[in-house]
VMD Tcl script that builds the backbone (N, CA, C; Angstrom):
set m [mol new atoms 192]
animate dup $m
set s [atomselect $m all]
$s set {name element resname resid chain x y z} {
  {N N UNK 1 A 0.821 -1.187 0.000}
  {CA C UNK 1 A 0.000 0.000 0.000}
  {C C UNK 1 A 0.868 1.255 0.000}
  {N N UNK 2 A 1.494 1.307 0.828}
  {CA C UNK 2 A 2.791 1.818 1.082}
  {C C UNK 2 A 4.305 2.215 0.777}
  {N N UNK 3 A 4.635 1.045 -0.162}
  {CA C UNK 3 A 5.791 0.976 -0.352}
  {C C UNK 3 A 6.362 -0.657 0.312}
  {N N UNK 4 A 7.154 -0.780 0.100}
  {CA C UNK 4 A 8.056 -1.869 1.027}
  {C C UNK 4 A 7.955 -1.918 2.062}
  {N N UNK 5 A 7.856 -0.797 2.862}
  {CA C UNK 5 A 7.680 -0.876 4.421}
  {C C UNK 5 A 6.654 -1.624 4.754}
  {N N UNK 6 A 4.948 -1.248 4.078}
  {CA C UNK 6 A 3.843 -1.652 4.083}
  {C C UNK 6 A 3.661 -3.530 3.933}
  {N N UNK 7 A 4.671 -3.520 2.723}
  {CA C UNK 7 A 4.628 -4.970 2.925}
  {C C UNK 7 A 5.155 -5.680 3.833}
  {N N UNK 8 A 6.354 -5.258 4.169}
  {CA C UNK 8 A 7.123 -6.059 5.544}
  {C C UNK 8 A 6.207 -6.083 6.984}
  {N N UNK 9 A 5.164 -4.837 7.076}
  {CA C UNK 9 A 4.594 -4.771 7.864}
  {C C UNK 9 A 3.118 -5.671 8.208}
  {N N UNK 10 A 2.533 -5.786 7.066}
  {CA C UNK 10 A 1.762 -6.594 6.553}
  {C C UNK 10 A 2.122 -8.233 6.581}
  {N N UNK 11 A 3.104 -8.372 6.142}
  {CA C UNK 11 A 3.647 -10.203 6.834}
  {C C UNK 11 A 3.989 -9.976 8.039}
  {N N UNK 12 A 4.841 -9.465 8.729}
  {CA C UNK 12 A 4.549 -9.468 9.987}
  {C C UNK 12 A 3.200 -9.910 11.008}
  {N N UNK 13 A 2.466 -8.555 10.400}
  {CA C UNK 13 A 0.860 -8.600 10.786}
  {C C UNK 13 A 0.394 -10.418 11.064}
  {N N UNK 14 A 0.511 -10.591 9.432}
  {CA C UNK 14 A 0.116 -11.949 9.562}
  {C C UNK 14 A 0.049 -12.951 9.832}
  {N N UNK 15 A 1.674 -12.972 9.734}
  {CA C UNK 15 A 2.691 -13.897 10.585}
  {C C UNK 15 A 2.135 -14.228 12.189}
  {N N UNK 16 A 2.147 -13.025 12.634}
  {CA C UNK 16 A 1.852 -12.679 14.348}
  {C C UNK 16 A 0.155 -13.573 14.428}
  {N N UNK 17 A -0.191 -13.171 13.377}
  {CA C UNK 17 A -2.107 -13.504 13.617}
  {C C UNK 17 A -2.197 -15.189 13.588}
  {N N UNK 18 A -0.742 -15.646 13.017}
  {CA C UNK 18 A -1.484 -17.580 12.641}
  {C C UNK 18 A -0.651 -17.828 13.962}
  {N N UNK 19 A -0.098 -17.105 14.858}
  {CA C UNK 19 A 0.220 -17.465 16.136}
  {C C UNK 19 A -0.835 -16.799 17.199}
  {N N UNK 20 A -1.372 -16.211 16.932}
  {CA C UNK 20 A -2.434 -15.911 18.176}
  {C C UNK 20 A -1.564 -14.366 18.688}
  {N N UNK 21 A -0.739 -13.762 18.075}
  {CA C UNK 21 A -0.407 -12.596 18.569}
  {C C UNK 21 A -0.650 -11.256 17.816}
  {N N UNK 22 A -1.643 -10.839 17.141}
  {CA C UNK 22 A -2.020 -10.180 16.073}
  {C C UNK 22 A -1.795 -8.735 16.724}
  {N N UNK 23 A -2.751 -8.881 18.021}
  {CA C UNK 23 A -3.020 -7.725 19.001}
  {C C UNK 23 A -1.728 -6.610 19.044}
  {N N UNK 24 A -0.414 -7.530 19.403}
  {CA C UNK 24 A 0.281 -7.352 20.180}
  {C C UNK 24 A 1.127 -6.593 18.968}
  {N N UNK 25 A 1.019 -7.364 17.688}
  {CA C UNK 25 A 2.165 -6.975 17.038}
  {C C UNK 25 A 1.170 -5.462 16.345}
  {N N UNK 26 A 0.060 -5.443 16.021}
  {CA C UNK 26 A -0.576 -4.170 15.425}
  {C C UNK 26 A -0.249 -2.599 16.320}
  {N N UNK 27 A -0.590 -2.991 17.924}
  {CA C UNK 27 A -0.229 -1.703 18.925}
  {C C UNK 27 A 1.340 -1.765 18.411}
  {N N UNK 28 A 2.437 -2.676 18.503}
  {CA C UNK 28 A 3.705 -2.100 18.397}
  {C C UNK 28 A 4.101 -1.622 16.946}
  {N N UNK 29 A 3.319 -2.025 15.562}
  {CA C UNK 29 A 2.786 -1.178 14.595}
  {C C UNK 29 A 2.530 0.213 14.458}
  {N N UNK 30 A 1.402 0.070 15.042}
  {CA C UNK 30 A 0.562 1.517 14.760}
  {C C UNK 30 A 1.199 2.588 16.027}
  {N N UNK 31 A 1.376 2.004 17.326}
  {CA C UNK 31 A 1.454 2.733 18.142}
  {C C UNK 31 A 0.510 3.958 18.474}
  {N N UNK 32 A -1.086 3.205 18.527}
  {CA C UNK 32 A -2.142 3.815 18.419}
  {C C UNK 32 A -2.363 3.125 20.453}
  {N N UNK 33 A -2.559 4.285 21.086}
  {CA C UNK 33 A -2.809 3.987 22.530}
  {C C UNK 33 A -4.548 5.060 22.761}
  {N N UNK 34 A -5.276 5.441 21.670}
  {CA C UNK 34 A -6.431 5.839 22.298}
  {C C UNK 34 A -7.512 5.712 20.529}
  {N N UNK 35 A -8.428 5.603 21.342}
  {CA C UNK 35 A -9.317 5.381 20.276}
  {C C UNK 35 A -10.371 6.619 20.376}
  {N N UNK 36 A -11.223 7.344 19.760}
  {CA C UNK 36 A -10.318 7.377 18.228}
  {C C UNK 36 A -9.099 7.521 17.954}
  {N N UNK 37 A -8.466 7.543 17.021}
  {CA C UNK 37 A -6.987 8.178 16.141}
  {C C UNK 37 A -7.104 8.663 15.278}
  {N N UNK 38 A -6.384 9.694 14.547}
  {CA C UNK 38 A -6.964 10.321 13.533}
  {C C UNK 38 A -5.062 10.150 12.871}
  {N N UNK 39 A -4.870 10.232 11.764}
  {CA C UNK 39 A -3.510 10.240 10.498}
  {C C UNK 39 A -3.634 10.903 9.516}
  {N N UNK 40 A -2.988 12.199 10.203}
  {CA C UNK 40 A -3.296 13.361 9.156}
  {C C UNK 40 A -1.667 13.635 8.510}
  {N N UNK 41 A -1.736 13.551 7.625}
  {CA C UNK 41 A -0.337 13.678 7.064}
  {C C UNK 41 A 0.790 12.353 7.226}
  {N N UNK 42 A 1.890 13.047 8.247}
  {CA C UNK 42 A 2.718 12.758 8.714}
  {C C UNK 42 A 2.521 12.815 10.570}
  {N N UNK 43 A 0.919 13.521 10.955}
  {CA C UNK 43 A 1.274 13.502 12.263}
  {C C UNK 43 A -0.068 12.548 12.650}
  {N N UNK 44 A 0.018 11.725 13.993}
  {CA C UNK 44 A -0.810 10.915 14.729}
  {C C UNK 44 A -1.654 11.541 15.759}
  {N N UNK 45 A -3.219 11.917 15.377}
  {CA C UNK 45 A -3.881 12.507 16.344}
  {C C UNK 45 A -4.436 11.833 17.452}
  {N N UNK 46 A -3.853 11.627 18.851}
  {CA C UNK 46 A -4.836 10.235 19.568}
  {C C UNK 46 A -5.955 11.203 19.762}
  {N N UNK 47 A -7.152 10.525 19.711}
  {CA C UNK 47 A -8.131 11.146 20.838}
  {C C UNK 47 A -9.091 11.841 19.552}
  {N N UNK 48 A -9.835 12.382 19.963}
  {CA C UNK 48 A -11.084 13.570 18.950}
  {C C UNK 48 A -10.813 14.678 18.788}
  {N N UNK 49 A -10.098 15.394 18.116}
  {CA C UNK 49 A -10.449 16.761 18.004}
  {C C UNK 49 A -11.422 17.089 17.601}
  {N N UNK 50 A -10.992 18.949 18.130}
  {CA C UNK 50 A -12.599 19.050 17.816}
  {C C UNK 50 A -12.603 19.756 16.084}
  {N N UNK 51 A -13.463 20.046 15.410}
  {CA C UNK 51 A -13.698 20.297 13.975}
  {C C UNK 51 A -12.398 21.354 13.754}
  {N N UNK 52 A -12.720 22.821 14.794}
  {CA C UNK 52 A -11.515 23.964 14.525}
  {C C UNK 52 A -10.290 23.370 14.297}
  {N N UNK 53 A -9.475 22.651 15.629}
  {CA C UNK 53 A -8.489 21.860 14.992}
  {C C UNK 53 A -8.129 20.838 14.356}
  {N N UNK 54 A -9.015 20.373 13.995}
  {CA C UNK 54 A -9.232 19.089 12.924}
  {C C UNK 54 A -8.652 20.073 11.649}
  {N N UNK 55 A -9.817 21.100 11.030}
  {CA C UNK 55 A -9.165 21.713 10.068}
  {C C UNK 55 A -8.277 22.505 9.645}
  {N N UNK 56 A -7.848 23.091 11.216}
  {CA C UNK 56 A -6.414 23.160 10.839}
  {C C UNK 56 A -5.346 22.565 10.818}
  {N N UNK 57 A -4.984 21.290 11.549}
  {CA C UNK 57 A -4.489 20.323 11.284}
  {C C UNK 57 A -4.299 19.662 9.547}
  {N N UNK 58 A -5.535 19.563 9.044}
  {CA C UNK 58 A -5.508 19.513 7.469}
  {C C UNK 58 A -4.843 20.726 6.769}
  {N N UNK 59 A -5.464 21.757 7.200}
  {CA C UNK 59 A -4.967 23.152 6.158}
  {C C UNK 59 A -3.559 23.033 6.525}
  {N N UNK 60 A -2.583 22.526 7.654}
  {CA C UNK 60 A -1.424 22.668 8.046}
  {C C UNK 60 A -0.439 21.460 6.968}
  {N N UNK 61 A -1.428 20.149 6.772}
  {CA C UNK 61 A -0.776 19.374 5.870}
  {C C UNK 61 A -0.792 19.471 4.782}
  {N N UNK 62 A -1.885 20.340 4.203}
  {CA C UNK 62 A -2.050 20.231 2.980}
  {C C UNK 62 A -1.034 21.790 2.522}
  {N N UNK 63 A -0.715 22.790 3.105}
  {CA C UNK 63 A 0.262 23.439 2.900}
  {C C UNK 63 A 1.518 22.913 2.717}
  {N N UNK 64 A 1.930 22.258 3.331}
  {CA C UNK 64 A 3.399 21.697 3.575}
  {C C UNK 64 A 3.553 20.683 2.688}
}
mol reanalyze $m
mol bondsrecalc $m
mol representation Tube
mol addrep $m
């Protein structure tokens, strides 16, 4: 999806899942610790923002 990285990450993934450790290897993946998450760009939003900084968060990536 990604590139190369995506794939290495992706067997991994899978790898981990026909052992019963899917969980474990996706958090040390994503390094997602709150739900929601938001992946705007290059940066990791935990949690909800609210709309104001939601769109500036976008207007900030889509400048750069």
């Amino acid at each position: 999806m990604f590139g190369r990285e995506s794939t290495l990450a992706s067997r991994a993934a899978l790898a981990a899942a026909r052992q019963g450790k899917y969980a474990e290897v996706h958090l040390a993946l994503m390094d997602l610790r709150a739900t929601p998450a938001f992946s705007i760009g290059d940066q990791l939003i935990p949690g909800a923002p609210r709309p104001k900084q939601m769109r500036q968060l976008i207007a900030e990536q889509r400048s750069s």
